[in-house]
C-alpha positions, 0 to 999 in steps of 0.5 A: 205394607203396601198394595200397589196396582201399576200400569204404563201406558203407551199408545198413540190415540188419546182414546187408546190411552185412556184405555190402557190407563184405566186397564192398566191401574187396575192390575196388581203388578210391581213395574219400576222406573229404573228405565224411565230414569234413564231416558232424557228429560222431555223438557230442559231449562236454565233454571236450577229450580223449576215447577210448573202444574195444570190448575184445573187437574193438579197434573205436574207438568214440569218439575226440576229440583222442586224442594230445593229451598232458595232465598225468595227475594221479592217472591216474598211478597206472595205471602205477605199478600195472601195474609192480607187477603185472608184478613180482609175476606174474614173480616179483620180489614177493609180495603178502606182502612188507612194505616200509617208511615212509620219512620221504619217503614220509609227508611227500610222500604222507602225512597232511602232505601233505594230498593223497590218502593211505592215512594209513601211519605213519611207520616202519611196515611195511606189506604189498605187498598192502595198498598195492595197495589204498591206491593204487587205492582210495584213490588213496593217493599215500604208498602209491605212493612206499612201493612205489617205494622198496620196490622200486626203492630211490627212487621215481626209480629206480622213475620209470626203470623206468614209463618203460621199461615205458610202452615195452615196451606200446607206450605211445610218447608218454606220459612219467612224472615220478614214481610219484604223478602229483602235478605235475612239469615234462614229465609227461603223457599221452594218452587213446589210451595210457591206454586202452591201458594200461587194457586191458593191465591188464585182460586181463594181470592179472584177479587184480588188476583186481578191486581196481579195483572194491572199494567201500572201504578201511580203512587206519589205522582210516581208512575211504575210499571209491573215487572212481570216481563210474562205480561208483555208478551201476549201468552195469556199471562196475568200474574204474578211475581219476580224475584232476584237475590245475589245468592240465588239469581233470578226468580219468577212465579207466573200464571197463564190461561188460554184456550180453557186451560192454565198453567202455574210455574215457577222457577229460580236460579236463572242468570239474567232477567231476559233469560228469566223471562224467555225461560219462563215463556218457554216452559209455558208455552211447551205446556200449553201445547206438549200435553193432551188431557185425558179423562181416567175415571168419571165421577163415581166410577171404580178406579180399583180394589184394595185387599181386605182383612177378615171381611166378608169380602176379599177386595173393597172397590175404590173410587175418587171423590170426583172424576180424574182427569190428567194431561199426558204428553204428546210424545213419549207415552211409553213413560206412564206409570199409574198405581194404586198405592195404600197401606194393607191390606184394609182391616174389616169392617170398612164404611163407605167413603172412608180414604183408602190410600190414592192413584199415583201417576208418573211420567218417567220418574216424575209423579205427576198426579196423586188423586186420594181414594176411598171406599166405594162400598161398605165390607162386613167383618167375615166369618170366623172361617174367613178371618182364619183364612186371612190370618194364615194368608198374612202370616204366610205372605209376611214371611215373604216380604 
């Protein structure tokens, strides 16, 4: 059973907006989005697949068939990188340490593959460091299969441990075949997820994301330039990844700041790299101006209530463990919904600080932010009268639902 406070908010002035925001969420009311629906999207790209967020708020910016799972291609790589990462910062490898080329290596992901490579020698050595860069620079596909077996001891094994991690961050639908996203049957993705990873890496791992932004590497007398066409173009961009497959066009996974602000987006299924890489600038750039950031709640401050059962108290107030903050849309304001949404009503006792349920908002039929809340007070079990009281009120409104 679900409570649901809902509100849409359509004025003009953003201090006029949070005011009905924050008016609005705190009224129990059931409003649908049939509507919203129907209206046109407020952005349109080329892409099949598209995502894009504000990392300081989470707010979902852009979103075009988020969870349909594509083959990643070289996006691959993302997590091929933060598992590498992620060994380093707990201390299982150093940016020193060498690992060798195996015949493996060389020939899958290396000059007779003809597919992207940092050109490493057969039976070399080469430092953990200077694969990182191979790998995400030059997209390096021996690079990637070095550090499987160097860490792993075969890139099936190191297979097992992308997957494993892909789980630890939350990444649920996307599945990894091997470490290079060279085709494998049951290998794909989604925008949502990529995004996900995407700011994972930038927020856990600011030592290493500057390599998303070097201009060139050269390995092997072999200079190569980053094919990250978002670097070129004077937007803020600085990361991260292309992509392209047969099956599912041209991919990217991208990142911009400016102004105090940044942006994550990525997208696939696009037909060509000059239209992937002026979609991609597109989007950005329409998030980076089409949106005004609006404050809700400050820290600690009542977002709402959640009803209670057999309390001393018929509500407990509700509030986010932080302030909450979303970017709303210049135009077409009238398309906000916020609600407060949990399951209840809440059995007393209740303690301070236990989750509740959260505040979901929406911009047409889009949920653009979902903020968990939790009990802003603590609430007794009632008296005997009063958990009667309560019982009967349930029973009568369970009969209605």
């Amino acid at each position: 059973r679900a409570a649901a406070s809902s509100g849409v908010g359509g004025v003009g002035f953003v201090s006029a907006l949070r005011w009905a925001l924050r008016t609005l969420v705190m009224l129990v009311a059931a409003i649908g989005a049939a509507q919203a629906q129907q209206q046109a999207p407020l952005f349109e790209t080329k892409a099949r697949q598209a995502f894009m967020i504000d990392a300081e708020t989470g707010t979902v910016l852009f979103s075009k068939d988020p969870d349909a799972p594509f083959p990643p291609a070289s996006l691959a790589k993302l997590m091929t990188m933060e598992v590498v990462f992620n060994a380093i910062r707990t201390g299982k490898l150093s940016l020193d340490t060498e690992f060798p080329v195996s015949e493996y290596a060389w020939r899958t992901g290396g000059a007779p593959s003809r597919t992207s490579t940092m050109f490493a020698a057969l039976n070399s050595s080469i430092r953990v460091e200077d694969l990182i860069q191979g790998v995400i620079v030059q997209s390096a596909n021996d690079g990637c299969i070095i550090l499987a077996e160097g860490m792993a001891g075969s890139e099936d094994n190191f297979v097992q441990l992308m997957n494993e991690r892909a789980r630890e961050l939350g990444l649920t639908t996307s599945v990894f075949r091997n470490s290079t996203g060279l085709p494998a049957e049951g290998q794909f993705v989604t925008a949502r997820e990529l995004v996900r990873l995407a700011t994972h890496i930038w927020r856990e791992y600011p030592e290493f994301y500057k390599y998303y932004s070097q201009a060139d590497f050269t390995w092997n007398k072999i200079l190569q330039r980053n094919r990250n066409p978002l670097l070129r173009m004077n937007i803020g961009a600085d990361g991260l990844k292309t992509g392209y497959t047969e099956a599912s066009g041209y991919a990217i996974v991208g990142s911009a700041a400016r102004d105090g602000r940044r942006v994550f987006v990525a997208m696939s299924g696009v037909e060509t790299d000059a239209q992937r890489a002026e979609e991609a600038r597109r989007l950005i750039e329409w998030g980076m101006r089409a949106f005004d950031r609006v404050e809700l709640f400050a820290a600690g401050e009542v977002v709402g209530e959640a009803r209670t059962y057999g309390g001393e108290k018929s509500g407990v107030a509700l509030r986010a463990a932080g302030p909450v903050a979303i970017f709303v849309p210049i135009t077409n304001r009238d398309r906000l919904i916020a609600r407060i949404v949990y399951e209840g009503p809440v059995v007393a006792p209740v303690e301070e600080g236990t989750p509740i349920g959260s505040l979901k908002v929406w911009i047409g039929d889009m949920m653009s932010q979902e903020t968990p809340l939790y009990a802003a007070e603590s609430v007794g079990q009632g008296k005997i009268h009063q958990r009667a009281l309560d019982a009967v009120e349930e029973l009568l409104i369970g009969w209605l639902r």
